[in-house]
VMD Tcl script that draws the C-alpha trace (Angstrom):
set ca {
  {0.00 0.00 0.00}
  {1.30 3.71 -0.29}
  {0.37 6.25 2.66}
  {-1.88 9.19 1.09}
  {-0.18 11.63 2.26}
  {3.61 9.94 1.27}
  {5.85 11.34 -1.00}
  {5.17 8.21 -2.77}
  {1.88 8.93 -3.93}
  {1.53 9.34 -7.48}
  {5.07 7.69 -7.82}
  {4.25 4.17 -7.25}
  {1.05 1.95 -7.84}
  {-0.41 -0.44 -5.14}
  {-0.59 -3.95 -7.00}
  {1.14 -3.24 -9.86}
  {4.36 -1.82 -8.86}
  {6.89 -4.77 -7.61}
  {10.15 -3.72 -5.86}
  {13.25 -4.94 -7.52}
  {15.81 -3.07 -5.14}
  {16.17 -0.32 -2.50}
  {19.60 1.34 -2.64}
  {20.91 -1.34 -4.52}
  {20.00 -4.16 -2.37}
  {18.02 -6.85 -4.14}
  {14.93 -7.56 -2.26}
  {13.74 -11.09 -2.49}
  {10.38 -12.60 -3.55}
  {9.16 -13.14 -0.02}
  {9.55 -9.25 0.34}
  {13.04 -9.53 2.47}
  {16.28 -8.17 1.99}
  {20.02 -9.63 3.35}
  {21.02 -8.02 6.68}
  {24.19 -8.07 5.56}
  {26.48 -7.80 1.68}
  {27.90 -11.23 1.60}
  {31.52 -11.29 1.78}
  {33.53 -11.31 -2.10}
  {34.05 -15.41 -1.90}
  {30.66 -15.75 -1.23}
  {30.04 -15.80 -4.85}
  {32.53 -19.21 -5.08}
  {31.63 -20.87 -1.68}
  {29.67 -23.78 -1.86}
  {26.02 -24.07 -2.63}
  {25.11 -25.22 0.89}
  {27.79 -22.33 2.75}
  {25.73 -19.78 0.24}
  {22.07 -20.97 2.12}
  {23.33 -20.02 5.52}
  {24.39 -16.77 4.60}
  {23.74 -14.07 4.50}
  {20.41 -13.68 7.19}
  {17.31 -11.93 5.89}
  {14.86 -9.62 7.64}
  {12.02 -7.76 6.35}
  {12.24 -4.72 3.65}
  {11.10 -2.37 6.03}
  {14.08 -2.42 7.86}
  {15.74 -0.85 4.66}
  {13.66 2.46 5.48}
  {13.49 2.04 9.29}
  {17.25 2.88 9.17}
  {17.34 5.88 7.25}
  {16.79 9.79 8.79}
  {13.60 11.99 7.68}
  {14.75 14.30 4.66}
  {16.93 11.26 3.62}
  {16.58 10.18 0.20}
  {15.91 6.61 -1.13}
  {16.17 4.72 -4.32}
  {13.93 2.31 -5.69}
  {14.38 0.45 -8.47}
  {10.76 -1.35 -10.05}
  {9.13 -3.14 -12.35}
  {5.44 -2.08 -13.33}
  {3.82 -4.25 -16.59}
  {7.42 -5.73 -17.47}
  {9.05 -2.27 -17.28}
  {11.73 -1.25 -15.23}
  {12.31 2.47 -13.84}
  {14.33 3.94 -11.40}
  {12.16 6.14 -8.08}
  {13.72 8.14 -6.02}
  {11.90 9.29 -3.20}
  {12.55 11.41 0.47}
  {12.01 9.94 3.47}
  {9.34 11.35 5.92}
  {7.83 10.38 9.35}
  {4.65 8.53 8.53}
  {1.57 11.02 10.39}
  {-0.70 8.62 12.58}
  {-4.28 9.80 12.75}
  {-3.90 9.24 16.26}
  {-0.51 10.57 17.68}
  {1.05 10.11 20.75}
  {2.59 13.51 21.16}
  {0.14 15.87 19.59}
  {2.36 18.76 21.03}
  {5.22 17.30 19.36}
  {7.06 17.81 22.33}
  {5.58 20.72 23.23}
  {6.90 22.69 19.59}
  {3.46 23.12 18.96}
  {2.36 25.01 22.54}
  {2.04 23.43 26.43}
  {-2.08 23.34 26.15}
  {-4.27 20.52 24.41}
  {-6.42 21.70 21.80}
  {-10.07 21.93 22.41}
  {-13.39 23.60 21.37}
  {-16.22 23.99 23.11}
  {-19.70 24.76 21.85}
  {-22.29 25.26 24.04}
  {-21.72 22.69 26.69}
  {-20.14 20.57 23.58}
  {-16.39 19.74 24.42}
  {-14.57 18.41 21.21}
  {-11.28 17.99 20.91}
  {-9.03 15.72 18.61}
  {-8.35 12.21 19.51}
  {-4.67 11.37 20.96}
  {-3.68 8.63 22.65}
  {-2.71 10.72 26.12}
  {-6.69 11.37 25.66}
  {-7.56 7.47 25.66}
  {-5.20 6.58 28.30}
  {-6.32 9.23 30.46}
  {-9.75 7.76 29.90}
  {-9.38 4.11 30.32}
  {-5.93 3.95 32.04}
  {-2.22 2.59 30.75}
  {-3.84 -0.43 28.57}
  {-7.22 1.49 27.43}
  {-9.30 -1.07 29.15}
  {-12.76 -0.63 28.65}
  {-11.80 1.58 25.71}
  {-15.10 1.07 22.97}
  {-13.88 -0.69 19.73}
  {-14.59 1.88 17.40}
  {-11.82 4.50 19.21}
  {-9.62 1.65 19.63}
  {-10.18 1.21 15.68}
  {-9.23 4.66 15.11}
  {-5.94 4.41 17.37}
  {-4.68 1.17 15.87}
  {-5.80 1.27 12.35}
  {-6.81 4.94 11.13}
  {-5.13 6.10 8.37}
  {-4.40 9.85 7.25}
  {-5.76 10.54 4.15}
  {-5.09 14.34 3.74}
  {-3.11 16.73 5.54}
  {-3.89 18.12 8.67}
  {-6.21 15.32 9.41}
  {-7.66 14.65 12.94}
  {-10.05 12.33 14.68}
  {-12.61 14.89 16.21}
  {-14.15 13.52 19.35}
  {-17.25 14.96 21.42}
  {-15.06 14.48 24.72}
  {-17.59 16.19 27.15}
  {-20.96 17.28 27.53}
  {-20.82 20.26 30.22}
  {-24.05 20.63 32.04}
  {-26.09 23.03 30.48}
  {-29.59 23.51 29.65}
  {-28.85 24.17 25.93}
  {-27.39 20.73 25.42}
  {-29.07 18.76 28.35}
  {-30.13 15.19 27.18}
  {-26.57 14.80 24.67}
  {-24.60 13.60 27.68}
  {-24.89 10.13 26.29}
  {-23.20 10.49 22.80}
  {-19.53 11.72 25.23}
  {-16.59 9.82 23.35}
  {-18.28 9.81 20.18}
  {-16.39 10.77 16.89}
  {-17.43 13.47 15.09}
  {-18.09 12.96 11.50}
  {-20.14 15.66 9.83}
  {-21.11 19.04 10.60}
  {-24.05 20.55 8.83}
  {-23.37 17.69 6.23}
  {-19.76 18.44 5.74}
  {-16.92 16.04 6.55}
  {-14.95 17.13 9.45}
  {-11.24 17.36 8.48}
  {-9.77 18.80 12.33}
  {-10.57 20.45 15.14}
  {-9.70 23.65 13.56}
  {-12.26 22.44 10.58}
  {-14.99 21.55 12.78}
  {-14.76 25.77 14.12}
  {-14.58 27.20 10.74}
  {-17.70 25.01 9.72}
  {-19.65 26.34 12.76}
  {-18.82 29.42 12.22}
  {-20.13 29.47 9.16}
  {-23.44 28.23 9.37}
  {-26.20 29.90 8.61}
  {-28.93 27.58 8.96}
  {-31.26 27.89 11.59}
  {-29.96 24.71 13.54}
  {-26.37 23.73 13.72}
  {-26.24 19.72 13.08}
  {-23.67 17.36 14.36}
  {-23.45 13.97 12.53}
  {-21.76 11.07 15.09}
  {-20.15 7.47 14.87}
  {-23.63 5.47 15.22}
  {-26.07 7.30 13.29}
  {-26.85 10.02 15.96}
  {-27.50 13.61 15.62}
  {-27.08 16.39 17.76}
  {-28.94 20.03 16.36}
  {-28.22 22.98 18.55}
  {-30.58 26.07 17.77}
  {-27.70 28.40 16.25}
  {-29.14 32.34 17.92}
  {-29.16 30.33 21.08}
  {-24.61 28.57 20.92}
  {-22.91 31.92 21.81}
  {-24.81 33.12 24.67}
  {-25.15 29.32 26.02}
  {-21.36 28.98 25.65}
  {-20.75 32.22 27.50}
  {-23.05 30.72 30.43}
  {-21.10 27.44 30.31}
  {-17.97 29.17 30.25}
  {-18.55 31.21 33.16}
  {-20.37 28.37 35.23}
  {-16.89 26.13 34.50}
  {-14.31 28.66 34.87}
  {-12.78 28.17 31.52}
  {-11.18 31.69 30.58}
  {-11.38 30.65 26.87}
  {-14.20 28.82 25.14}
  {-11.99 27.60 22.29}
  {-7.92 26.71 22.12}
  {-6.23 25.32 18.54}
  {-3.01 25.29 17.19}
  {-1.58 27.77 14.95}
  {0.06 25.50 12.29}
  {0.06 21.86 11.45}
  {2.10 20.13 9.06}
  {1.73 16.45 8.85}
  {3.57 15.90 5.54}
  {6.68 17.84 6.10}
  {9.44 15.65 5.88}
  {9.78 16.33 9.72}
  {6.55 16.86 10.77}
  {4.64 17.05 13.85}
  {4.81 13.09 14.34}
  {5.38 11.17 17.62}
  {7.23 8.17 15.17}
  {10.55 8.13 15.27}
  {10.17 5.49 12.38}
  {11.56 7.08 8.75}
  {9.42 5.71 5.81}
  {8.96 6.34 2.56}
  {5.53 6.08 2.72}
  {5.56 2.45 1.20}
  {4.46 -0.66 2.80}
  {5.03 -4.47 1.47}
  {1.39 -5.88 0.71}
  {2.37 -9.05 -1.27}
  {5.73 -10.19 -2.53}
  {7.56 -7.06 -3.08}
  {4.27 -5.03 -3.84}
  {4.24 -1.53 -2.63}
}
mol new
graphics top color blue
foreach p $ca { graphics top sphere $p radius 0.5 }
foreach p [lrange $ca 0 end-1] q [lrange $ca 1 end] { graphics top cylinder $p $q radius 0.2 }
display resetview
């Protein structure tokens, strides 16, 4: 498969490109390269010497090794053709990261908006294990989903979660959709946190619609959200009803990534298919 938001997209085809070498090394059928060049009298040592050496590990370790901003080379074969690919390396952007301060480059406060007695913020796994503790027990399956398996598939991209539901006349009765993931907002796909405010803020409609994980709908009258998030505000102590980032760069080569894996983006699904 190749990451959406990798340098590799556009470059290389899932099921149709097949990996030849990387840097030079031949990568095998089973998707594995040699840990280490065979010696010079490898070439002339007996057939049964040449089986035991050299050991082989898995292609990914060919990219694992390398620094972001490091360039690789890829030589493959696409419909009996061979080209050369060169491509930089880049931290791959989990939809749920692990440092979503990026060690605090990006600020010392969480990101979170609040809407009415509405709390979203973006889903991070320092959220879930505050939650449901070190090993996310009792954590439902479809966050656990998101942690595990979610994919980026533009940049910027977060998991929006309805964290809280602050008590509040204006939103009484939503307290049971808290830890839901917020998908649409006045029928529009929510992108990020910072998304999800821009969309609010520019609705016009006369209700202000929330579409959540489970077919469940939350509509807020829209004359009624700024006065009820004053109230809720004040009630709460919170000095500021909304906090996101400034800036947010996911595909830099370096970006705002808790891995400390390089990759080009490229991962083996098949023999030597990318």
């Amino acid at each position: 498969s190749v990451e959406a938001t990798a340098p590799a997209r556009g470059l290389l085809e899932p099921a149709m490109d097949i990996v030849l070498a990387v840097d030079g090394e031949p990568v095998g059928e089973d998707g594995t390269v040699a840990l280490e060049s065979p010696p010079p009298a490898a070439a002339s040592a007996a057939p049964s010497a040449r089986r035991r050496c050299p050991l082989r590990i898995p292609l990914e370790w060919l990219f694992r090794r390398k620094l972001p901003r490091d360039t690789v080379h890829l030589s493959v074969m696409r419909r009996g053709l061979r080209r050369e690919v060169e491509l930089s390396v880049c931290r791959v952007a989990p939809l749920v990261p692990s440092d979503p301060l990026d060690g605090e480059r990006l600020g010392t406060r969480p990101e979170y908006l609040m809407v009415g007695g509405l709390v979203f913020v973006p889903l991070t796994e320092p959220f879930l294990t505050e939650e449901y503790g070190r090993d996310w027990d009792g954590c439902p399956a479809r966050l656990l989903h998101l942690a595990l398996h979610g994919k980026v598939e533009h940049p910027g991209q977060q998991a929006v979660l309805l964290s809280e539901v602050l008590a509040c006349e204006f939103t009484q009765g939503y307290e049971v959709h808290r830890r839901r993931q917020v998908l649409r907002c006045d029928a529009q796909s929510v992108r990020s946190l910072r998304h999800l405010a821009a969309l609010i803020a520019g609705c016009r409609e006369p209700f202000l619609r929330f579409e959540l994980a489970g077919d469940h709908i939350i509509a807020l009258r829209r004359d009624g959200i700024e006065e009820a998030t004053r109230i809720v505000a004040g009630l709460n102590q919170i000095a500021q009803h909304q906090h996101l980032l400034d800036s947010r760069d996911f595909l830099s080569p370096i970006g705002a990534s808790a891995s400390t894996e390089a990759s080009a983006g490229v991962g083996v699904g098949g023999p030597n298919a990318v």
